[in-house]
C-alpha positions in Angstrom: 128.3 149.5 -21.6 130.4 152.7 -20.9 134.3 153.6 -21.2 136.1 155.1 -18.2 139.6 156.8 -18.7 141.4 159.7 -17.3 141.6 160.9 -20.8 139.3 161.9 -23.8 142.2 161.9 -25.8 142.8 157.9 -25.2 139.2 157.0 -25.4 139.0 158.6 -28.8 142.0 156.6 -30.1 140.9 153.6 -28.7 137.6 153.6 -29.1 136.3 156.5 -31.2 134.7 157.7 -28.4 133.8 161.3 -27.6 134.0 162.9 -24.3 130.3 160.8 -23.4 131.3 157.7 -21.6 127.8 156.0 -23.3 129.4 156.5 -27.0 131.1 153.2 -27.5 129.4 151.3 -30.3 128.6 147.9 -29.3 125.9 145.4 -30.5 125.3 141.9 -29.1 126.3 139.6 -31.7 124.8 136.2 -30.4 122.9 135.1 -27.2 121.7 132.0 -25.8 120.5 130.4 -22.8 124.1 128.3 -22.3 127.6 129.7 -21.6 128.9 129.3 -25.4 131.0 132.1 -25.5 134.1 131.4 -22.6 137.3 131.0 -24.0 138.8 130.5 -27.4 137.7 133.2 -29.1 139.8 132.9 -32.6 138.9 135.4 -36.0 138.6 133.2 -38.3 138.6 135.8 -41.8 137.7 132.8 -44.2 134.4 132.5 -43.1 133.6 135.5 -41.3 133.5 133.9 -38.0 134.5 133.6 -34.7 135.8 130.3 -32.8 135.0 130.1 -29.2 134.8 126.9 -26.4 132.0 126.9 -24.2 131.9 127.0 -20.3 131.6 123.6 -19.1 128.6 121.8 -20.1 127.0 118.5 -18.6 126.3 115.9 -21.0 122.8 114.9 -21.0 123.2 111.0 -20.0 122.8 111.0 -16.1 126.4 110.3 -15.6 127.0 114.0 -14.4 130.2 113.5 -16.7 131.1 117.6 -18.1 131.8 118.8 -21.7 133.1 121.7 -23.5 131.0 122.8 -26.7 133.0 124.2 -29.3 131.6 126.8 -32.1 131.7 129.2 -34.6 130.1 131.8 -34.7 129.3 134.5 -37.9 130.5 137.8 -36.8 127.7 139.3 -39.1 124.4 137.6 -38.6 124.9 135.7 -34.9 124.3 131.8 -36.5 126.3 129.8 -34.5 127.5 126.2 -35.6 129.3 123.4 -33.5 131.9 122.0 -34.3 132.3 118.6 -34.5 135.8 117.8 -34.0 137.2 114.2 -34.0 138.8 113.0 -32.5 137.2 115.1 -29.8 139.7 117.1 -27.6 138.1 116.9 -23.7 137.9 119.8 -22.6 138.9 122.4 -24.7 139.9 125.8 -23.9 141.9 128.4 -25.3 143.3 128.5 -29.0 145.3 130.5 -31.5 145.1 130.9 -35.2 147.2 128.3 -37.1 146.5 130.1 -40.7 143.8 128.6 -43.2 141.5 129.1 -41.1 141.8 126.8 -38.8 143.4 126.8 -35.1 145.5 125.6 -32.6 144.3 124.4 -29.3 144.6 123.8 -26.0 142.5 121.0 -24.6 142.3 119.7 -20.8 141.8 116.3 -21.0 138.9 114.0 -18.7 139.8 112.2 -15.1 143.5 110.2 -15.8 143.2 111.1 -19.6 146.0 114.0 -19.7 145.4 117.3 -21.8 147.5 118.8 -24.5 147.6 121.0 -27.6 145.7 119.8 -31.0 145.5 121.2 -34.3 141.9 121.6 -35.5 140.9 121.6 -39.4 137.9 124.1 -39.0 136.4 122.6 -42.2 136.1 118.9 -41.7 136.6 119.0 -37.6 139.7 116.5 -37.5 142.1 117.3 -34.6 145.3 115.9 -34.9 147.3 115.8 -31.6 150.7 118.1 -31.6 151.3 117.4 -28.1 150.1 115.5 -24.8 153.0 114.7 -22.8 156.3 115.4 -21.7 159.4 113.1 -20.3 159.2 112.5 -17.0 162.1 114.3 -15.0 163.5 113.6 -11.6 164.7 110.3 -12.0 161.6 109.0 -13.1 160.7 107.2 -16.8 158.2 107.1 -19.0 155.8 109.9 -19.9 153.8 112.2 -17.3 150.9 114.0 -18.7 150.0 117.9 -18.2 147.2 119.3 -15.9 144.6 121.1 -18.1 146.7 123.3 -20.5 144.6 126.6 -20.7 145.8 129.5 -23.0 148.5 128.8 -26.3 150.4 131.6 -28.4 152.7 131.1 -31.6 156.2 132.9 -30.8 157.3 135.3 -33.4 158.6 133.2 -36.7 155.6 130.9 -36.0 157.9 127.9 -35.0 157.2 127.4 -31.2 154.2 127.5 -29.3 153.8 129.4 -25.6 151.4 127.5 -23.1 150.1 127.8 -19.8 149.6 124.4 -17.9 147.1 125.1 -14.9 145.9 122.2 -12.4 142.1 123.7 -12.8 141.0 120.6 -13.7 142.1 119.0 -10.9 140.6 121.8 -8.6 137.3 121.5 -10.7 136.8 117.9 -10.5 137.1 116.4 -13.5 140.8 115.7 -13.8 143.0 113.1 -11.4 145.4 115.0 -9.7 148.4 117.3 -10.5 151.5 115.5 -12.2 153.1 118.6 -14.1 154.6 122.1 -12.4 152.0 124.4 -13.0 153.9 127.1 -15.0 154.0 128.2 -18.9 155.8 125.8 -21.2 157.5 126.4 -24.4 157.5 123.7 -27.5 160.2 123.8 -30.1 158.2 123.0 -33.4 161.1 121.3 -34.8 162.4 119.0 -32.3 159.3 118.5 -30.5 161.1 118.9 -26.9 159.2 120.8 -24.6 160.5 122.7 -21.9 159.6 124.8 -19.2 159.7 128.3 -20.0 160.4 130.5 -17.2 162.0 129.3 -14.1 159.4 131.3 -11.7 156.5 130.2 -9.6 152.7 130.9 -10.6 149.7 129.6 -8.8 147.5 129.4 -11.9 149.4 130.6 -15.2 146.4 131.4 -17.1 146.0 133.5 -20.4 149.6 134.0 -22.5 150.2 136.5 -25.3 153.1 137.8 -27.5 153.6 141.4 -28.2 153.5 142.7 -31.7 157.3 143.1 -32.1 158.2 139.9 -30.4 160.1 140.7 -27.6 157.4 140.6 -25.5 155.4 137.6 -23.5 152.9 138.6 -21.4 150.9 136.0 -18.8 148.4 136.2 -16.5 148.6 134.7 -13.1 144.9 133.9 -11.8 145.4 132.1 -8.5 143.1 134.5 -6.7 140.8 132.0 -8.1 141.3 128.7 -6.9 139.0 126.6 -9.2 137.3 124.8 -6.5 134.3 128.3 -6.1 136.7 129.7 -3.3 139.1 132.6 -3.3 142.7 133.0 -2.0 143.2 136.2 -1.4 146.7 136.1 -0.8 147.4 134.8 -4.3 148.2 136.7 -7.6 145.5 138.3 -9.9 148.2 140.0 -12.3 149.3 140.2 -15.5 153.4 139.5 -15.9 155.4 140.2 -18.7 158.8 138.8 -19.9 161.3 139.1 -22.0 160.9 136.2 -24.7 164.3 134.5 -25.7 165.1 132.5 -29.3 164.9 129.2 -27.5 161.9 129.9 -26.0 162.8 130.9 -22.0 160.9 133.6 -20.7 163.3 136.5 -18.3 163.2 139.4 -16.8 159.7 139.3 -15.0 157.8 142.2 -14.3 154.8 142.6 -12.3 152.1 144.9 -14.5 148.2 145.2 -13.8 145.9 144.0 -11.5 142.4 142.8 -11.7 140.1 144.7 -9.3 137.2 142.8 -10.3 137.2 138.7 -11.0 140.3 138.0 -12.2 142.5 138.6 -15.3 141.8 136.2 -18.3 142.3 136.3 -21.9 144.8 138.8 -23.7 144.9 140.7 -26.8 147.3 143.4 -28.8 146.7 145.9 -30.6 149.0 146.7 -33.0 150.5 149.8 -31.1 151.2 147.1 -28.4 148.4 148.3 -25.9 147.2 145.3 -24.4 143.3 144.5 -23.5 142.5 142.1 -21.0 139.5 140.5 -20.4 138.4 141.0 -16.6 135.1 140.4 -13.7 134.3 143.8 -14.9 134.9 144.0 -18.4 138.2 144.9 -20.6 141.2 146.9 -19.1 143.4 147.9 -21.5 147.2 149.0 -20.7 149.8 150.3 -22.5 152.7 147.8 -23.0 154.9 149.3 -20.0 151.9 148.4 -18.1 149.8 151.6 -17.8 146.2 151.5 -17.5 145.0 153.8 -20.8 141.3 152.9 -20.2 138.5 150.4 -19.0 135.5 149.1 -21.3 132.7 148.4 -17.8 130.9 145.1 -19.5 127.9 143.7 -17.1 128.9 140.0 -16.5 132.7 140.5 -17.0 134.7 139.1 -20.2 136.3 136.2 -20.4 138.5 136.5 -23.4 138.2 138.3 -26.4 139.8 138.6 -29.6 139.9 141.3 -33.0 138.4 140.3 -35.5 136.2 142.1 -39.0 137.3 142.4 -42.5 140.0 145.5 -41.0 140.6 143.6 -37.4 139.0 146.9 -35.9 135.8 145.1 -34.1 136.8 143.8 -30.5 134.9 140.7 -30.1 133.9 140.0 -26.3 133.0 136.7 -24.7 130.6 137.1 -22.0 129.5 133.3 -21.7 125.7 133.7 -22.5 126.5 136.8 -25.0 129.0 137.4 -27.5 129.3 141.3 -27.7 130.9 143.2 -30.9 132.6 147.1 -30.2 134.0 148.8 -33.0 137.1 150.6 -31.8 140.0 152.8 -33.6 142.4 150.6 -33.9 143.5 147.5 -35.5 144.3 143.9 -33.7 147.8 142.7 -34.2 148.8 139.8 -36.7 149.8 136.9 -34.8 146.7 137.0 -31.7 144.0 137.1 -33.9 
């Protein structure tokens, strides 16, 4: 694992590096021979661990029907448990800390079942639904369910939740086709009404994340990646950011970095505001105008990651077989953790 940046200066406050590339500290934290580590990852300080969800998984009946596992596992000696949650969410994918030690998150639901967003009592594993459908629009009535909501962020008083809504289920086989706009949606905690946030067009609106001041929402857009195994090399593999408003609409976008490698996942602040972003080659991280500061090479890409220790100093990696611990300089922001 090796740091490359056009400065020593940046990789020392990032990463305590000196001017050696191989001087990043960095220890395999758990590793197995299934994908356990894939999205999720949530610090959980109560107990010392780390939340992830699992790449998909097929359950062992003959059916061919897919799962998602979902764990936690202890930043400090590797023991991984599962988490039984009930009921189970289908599917789940990214998540966010709700406080107590326990999370909120997004799951994608299984063939006409829709997905949604749960909370998830880490202690006894009940998941109570918050939401897993929206009013119908367009003339039509009743409910319409979302496409595999992928990637959830608190705003900045904690009294709305930012998601992305995907159709990757649908292009990975295990959900009925698309009925929702594939776009980030914003849900008021005290009315329950869910809107659309930002009144742009995304192929895949993937990862979502809230800078530490709260002015700030940043989303990746991972359409290079179909979700079928092809590529469309004409679509985006960007991060965005907007200007996040009190109702919850997201303006002003800008187009930041690109992915050269895989595709742009999961997101993370430091408190500073530098973002890191998990890529096919590892972790980029940019400054919040959008400047590439530095890239952390990983063999097998990362996923997502989160911050996490007793000081949220350690930047925890999810590498699917491998979860990866660096120590860096600086401290994760409250409120993505």
């Amino acid at each position: 694992m090796s740091i490359a940046s056009n400065s020593d200066a940046v990789r020392r406050a990032l990463f305590g590096s000196s001017t050696s590339d191989d001087a990043v500290k960095a220890r395999v934290v758990a590793q197995f021979d299934w994908p356990f580590a894939h999205e999720g990852p949530v610090w959980l300080p109560s107990t010392g661990e780390v939340f992830c969800t699992s790449n998909q998984l097929e359950v062992d009946d003959g059916t061919g029907r897919k799962r998602v596992a979902i764990s936690a596992v202890c930043l400090k000696t590797g023991k991984i448990r599962e988490v039984q949650a009930e009921p189970y969410p289908e599917m789940a994918n990214g998540a966010t800390a709700a406080g107590g030690g326990n999370v909120v998150l997004c799951y994608q639901g299984y063939g006409d079942v829709g997905g949604g967003i749960c909370y998830l009592d880490m202690a006894s594993g009940e998941s109570r639904s918050i939401l897993s459908s929206f009013p119908c629009g367009c003339g039509r009535s009743g409910s319409c369910f979302f496409n595999s909501p992928n990637d959830v962020v608190f705003n900045a008083d904690r009294t709305g939740l930012w998601f992305t809504d995907p159709a990757y289920g649908h292009k990975q086989g295990f959900r009925t086709g698309p009925q929702a706009q594939e776009t980030v949606y914003y849900l008021d905690g005290a009315t329950g009404i869910v809107i659309p946030a930002a009144n742009h067009c995304f192929y895949k609106p993937n990862g979502v994340l809230l800078s530490p001041d709260g002015k700030t929402v940043y989303v990746t857009d991972t359409g290079f990646e179909k979700g079928d195994g092809t590529k469309d090399p004409n679509a985006p593999r960007h991060i965005y950011a907007f200007d996040a408003q009190p109702g919850g609409q997201l303006l002003n976008k800008r187009k930041l970095l690109g992915a050269d490698v895989g595709i742009p996942d999961g997101l993370k602040c430091d408190t500073e505001g530098n973002v890191y972003i998990g890529t096919g080659d590892g972790v980029t991280v940019m400054s919040p105008s959008g400047e590439l500061l530095a890239k952390l090479l990983v063999e097998g890409g990362v996923s997502n990651l989160v911050f996490g220790g007793q000081d949220l100093s350690t930047l925890v990696l999810c590498n699917q077989t491998r979860m990866i611990a660096v120590e860096t300089s600086v401290q994760g922001a409250l409120g993505n953790d």
